[in-house]
Every structure is written in C-alpha cells, then in structure tokens.
C-alpha positions as CSV (number, residue, x, y, z in Angstrom):
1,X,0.0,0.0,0.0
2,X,2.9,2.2,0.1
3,X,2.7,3.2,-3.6
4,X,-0.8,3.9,-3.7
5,X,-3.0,6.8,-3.2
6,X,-6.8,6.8,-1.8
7,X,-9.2,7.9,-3.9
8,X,-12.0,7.4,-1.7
9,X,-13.7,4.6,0.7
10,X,-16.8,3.6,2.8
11,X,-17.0,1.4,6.0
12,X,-20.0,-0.5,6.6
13,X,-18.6,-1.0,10.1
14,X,-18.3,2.6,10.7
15,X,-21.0,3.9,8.3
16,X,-18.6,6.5,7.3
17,X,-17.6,7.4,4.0
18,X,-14.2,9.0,3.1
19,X,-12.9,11.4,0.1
20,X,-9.3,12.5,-0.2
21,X,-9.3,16.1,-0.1
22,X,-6.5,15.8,-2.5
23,X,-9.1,15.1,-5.3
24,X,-11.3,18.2,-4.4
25,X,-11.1,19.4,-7.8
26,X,-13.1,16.6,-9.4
27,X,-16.6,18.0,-10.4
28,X,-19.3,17.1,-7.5
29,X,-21.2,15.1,-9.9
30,X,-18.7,13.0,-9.8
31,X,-17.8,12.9,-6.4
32,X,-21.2,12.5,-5.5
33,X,-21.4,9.1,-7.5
34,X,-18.6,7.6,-6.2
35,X,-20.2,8.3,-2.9
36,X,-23.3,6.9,-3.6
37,X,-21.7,3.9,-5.3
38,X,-19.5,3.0,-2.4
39,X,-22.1,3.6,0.5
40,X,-24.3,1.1,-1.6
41,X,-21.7,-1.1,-2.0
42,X,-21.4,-1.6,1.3
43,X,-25.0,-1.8,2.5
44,X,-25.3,-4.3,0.3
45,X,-22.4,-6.9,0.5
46,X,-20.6,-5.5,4.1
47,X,-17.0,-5.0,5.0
48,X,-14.8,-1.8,3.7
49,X,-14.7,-0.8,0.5
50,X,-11.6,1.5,-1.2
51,X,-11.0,3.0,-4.5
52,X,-7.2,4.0,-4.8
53,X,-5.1,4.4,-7.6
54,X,-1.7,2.5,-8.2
55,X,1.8,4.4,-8.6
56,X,1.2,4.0,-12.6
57,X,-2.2,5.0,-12.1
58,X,-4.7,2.1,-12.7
59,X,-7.9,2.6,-10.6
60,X,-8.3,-0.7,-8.1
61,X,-11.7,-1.3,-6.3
62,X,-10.5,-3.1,-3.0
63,X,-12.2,-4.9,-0.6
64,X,-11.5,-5.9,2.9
65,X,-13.4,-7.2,5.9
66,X,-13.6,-8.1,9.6
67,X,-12.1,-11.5,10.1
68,X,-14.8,-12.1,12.6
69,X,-17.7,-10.7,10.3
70,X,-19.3,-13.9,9.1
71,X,-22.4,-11.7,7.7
72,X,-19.8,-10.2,4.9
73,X,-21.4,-11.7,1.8
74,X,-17.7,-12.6,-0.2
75,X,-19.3,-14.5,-3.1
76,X,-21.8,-10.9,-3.4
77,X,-18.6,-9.3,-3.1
78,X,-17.3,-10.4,-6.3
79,X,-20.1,-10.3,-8.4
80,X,-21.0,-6.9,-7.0
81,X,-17.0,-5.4,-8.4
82,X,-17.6,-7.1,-11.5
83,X,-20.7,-5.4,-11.9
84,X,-18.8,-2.4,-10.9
85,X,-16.5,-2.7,-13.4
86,X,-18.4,-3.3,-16.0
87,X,-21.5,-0.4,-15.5
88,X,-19.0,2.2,-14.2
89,X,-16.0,1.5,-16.6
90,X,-16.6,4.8,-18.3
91,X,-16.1,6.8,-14.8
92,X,-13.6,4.3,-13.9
93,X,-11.5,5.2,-17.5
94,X,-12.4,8.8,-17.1
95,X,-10.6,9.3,-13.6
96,X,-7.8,7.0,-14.5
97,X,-6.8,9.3,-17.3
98,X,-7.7,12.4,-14.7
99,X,-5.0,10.8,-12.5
100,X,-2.7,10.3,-15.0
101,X,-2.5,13.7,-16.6
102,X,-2.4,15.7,-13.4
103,X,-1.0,13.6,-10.5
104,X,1.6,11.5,-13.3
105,X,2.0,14.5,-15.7
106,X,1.6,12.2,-18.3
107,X,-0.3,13.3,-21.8
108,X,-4.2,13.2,-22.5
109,X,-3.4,11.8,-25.9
C-alpha cells in the first residue's frame, strides 16, 4: 500500500464514508457518484470498500473485511466489483486518465 493513493472509501462498520481532499477538484457530480456507489456497496455486501489508484495509475476497487464478520457476503462481493467494473467503466476510464494527466503528468493523448 505504500505506492498507492486513496481515492476514496466507505466502511459498513463505521458507516462512514471518506474522500481524499486531495481530489477536491473533481466536479461534485462525480464525487457525488462515487459516494453513492460506495455507500451502496457496502449496504449491500458488508466489509470496507476502497477505490485507490496505483503508482502507474490504474484505478483498483479493493475490498476488505472483519475477520470475525461472518455476515460479509464474499461471493456478493465479487459479483458486486464485477458489476462495478463493467456499469461504471466509463467513470472508472475517465478518472484513470484524470490521475494520469495531473497527478503522473503524463499526456491526454
């Protein structure tokens, strides 16, 4: 985890949600889904759920729970980030290439 950098994350066991400040220039339409999508995420299938990027800037949904939280549905978990991936891959694209022109200084192009 050294290398990486938070985008955002929700806690079903806290019922909190995070957003780096760092990212406060995103438009709130944006922010706003990725809120909604990660709150739900966890309603739904439990444990803690974090969106970070890596040091060459791939997005990566990841997942983690409780040891001792036998209600976290894993199976539901899996099928739920596919379903991510697949019905948010345009967002998911959109902030990759965000991250990689203004955090990596890389070009749009």
């Amino acid at each position: 985890m050294d290398n990486e950098l938070v985008l955002c994350a929700a806690s079903a066991y806290e019922q909190k949600f995070y957003f780096n400040p760092e990212f406060d220039s995103l438009p709130e339409e944006i922010k706003e889904e990725l809120r909604v999508m990660c709150v739900l995420y966890t309603a739904d299938v439990g444990g803690i759920l974090m969106l970070t990027f890596s040091e060459d800037g791939n997005l990566e949904l990841k997942v983690d729970h409780a040891e001792d939280d036998f209600s976290f549905d894993e199976i539901g978990s899996v099928l739920k980030i596919k379903e991510l991936q697949q019905t948010k891959r345009e967002l998911f694209e959109s902030l990759e290439l965000f991250f990689k022109v203004f955090y990596l200084g890389e070009s749009a192009e």
